[in-house]
C-alpha positions in Angstrom: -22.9 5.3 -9.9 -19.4 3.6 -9.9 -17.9 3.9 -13.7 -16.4 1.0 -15.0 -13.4 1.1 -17.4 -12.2 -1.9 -18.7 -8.4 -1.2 -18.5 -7.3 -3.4 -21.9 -9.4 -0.9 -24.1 -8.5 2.4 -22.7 -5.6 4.6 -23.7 -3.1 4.4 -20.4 -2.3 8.0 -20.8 -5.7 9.2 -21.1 -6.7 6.4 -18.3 -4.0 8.1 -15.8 -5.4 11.4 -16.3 -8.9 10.6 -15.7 -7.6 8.2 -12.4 -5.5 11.3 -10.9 -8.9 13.4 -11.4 -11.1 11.5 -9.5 -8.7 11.3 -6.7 -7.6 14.8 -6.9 -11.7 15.4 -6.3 -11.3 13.1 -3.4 -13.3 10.1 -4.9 -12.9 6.8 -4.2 -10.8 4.3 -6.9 -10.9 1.0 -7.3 -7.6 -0.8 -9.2 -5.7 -4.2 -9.5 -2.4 -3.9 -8.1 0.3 -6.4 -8.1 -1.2 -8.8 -5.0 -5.0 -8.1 -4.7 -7.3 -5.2 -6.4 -7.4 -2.0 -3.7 -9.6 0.8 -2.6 -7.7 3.9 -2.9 -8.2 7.6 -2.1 -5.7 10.3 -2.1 -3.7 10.0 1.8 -4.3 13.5 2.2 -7.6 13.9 2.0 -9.7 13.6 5.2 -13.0 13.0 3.8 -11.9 10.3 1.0 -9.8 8.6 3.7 -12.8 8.7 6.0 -14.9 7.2 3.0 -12.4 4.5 2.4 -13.0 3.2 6.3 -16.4 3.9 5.9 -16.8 2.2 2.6 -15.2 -1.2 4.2 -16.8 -1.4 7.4 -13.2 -1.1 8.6 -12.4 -0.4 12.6 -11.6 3.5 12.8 -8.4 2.3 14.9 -6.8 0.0 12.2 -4.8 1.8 10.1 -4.4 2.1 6.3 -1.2 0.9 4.0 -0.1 4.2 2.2 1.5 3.5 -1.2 4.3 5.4 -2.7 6.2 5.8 -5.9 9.8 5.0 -5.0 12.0 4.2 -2.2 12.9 7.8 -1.9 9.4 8.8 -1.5 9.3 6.2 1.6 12.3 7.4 3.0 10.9 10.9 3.3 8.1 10.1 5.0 10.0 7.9 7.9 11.8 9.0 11.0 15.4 9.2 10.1 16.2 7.0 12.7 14.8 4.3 10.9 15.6 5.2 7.2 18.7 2.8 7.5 16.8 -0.2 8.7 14.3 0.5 5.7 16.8 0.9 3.1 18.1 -2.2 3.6 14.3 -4.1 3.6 13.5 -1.9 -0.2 15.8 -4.2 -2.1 12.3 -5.7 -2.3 10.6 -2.6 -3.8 8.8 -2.8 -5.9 6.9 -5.9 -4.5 4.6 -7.4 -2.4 6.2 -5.8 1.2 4.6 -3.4 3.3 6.8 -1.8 5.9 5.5 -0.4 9.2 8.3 2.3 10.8 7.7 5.4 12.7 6.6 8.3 10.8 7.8 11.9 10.0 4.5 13.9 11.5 3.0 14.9 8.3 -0.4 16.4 8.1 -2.4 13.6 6.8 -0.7 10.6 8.9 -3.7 10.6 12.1 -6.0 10.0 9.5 -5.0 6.8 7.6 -3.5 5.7 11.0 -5.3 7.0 13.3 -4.1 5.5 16.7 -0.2 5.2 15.2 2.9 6.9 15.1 3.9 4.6 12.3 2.8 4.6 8.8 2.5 1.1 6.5 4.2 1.6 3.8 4.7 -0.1 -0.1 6.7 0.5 -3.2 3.8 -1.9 -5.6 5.1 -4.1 -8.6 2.5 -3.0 -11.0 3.8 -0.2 -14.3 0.2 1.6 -14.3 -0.3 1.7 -10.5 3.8 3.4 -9.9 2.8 6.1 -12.7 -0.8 6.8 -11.0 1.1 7.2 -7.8 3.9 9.4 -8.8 1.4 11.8 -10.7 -1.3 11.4 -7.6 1.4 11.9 -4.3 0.7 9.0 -2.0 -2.5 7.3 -1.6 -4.3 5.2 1.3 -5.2 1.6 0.1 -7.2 -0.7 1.3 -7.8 -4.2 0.0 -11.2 -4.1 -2.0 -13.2 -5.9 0.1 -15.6 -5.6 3.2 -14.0 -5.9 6.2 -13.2 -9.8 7.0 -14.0 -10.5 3.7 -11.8 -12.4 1.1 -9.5 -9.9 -1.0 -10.2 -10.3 -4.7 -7.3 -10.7 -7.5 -9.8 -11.1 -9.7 -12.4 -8.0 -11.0 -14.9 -10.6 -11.0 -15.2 -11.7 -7.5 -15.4 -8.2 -6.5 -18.2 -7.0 -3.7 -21.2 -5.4 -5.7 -21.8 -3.3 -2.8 -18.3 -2.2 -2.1 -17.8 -1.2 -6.3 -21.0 1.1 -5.5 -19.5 3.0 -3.0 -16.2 4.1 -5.8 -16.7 6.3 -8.4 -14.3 5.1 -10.6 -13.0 1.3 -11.0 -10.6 -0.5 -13.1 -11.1 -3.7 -14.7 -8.1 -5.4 -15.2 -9.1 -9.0 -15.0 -7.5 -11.6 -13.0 -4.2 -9.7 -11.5 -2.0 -10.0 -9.3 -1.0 -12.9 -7.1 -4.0 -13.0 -4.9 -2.0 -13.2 -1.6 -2.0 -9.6 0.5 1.8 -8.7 1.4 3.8 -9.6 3.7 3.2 -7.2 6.5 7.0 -6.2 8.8 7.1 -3.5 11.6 10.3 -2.0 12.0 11.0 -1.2 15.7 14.2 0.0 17.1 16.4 -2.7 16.2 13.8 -5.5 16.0 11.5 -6.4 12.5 8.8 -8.3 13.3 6.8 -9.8 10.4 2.9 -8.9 11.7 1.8 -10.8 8.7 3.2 -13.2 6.3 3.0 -13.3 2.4 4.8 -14.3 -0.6 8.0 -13.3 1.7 9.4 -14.6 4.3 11.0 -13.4 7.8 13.8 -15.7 6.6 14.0 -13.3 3.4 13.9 -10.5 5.9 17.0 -11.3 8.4 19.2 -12.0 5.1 18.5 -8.5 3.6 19.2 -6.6 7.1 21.9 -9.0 8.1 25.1 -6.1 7.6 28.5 -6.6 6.4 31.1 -6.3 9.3 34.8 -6.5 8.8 34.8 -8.8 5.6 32.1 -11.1 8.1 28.5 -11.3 8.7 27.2 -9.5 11.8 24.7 -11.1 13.7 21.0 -10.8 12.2 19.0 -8.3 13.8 16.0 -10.2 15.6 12.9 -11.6 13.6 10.1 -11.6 15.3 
């Protein structure tokens, strides 16, 4: 039976400690973050990843958006080749971007994306969620609803069935801005945007757009 903590009355130290628990016993969370409220289990656990897809009725092959602490955290976890492009795209960290980029081959990646050499990656815009995720290590996310369903920003409109199958879920309310994030893949020299949220490509090309001799080099291609 899912327990419910309504995240207004509890203390957020004692809070983190009993979120970082349940994961660290590879059970299922469910918690606002700052665009929709997310199914999360730790990314390096194989059975609570496997319950997250199972959990959602999500295809096996589609892979899962691993969240992070900091840009540094990001950085370590992406082929050096492209770290640069990267940097450039985290002036929007923390916020509502997730970046697709080839992967370092860390344990855990075939399981939240299974069919990938890439990992999805976000920096979140939410106080409570960064200090769960710096005490926790990285964690696979999901938005909190069955698969093709509508993501919730609200606790309210989330599936009864889906909160049965966490063991622990936050109540935060209406959070959040209720649109998922934008969604780039970095490849090579190309960014293409595989889904669009609160920003743009246009956004995009202006952060990656470099400096060259006191002018502006041509924009890298948006796709």
């Amino acid at each position: 039976m899912v327990d419910i903590i309504r995240m207004k009355d509890a203390d957020e130290a004692s809070l983190l400690r009993r979120c970082e628990a349940a994961l660290a016993e590879g059970e299922l969370l469910i918690l606002p973050t700052d665009t929709v409220y997310g199914l999360a289990a730790r990314a390096d656990s194989r059975s609570a990843v496997e319950a997250v897809f199972s959990a959602k009725g999500r295809d096996a092959e589609k892979s899962l958006v691993v969240m992070v602490s900091s840009v540094e955290e990001a950085l370590e976890l992406v082929d050096p080749g492209q770290r640069g492009f990267l940097l450039r795209l985290a002036r929007f960290w923390p916020g509502p971007l997730t970046l697709v980029a080839a992967a370092v081959d860390v344990a855990w990646r075939r399981v939240v994306a299974p069919d990938s050499g890439s990992l999805g990656l976000r920096v979140p815009d939410d106080e409570f969620l960064l200090r769960l995720l710096a005490a926790s290590g990285p964690l696979a996310v999901t938005s909190a609803n069955p698969a093709g369903g509508e993501a919730p920003s609200a606790f309210a409109d989330l599936d009864a069935g889906l909160l049965g199958m966490a063991s622990l879920a936050l109540d935060g309310g209406e959070r959040g801005s209720g649109r998922p994030s934008t969604v780039a893949e970095i490849r090579g020299d190309v960014i293409s945007v595989l889904r669009q949220g609160d920003i743009s490509g246009e956004e995009l090309a202006r952060a990656i757009e470099p400096e060259v001799d006191g002018g502006q080099a041509p924009r890298a291609p948006i796709r």
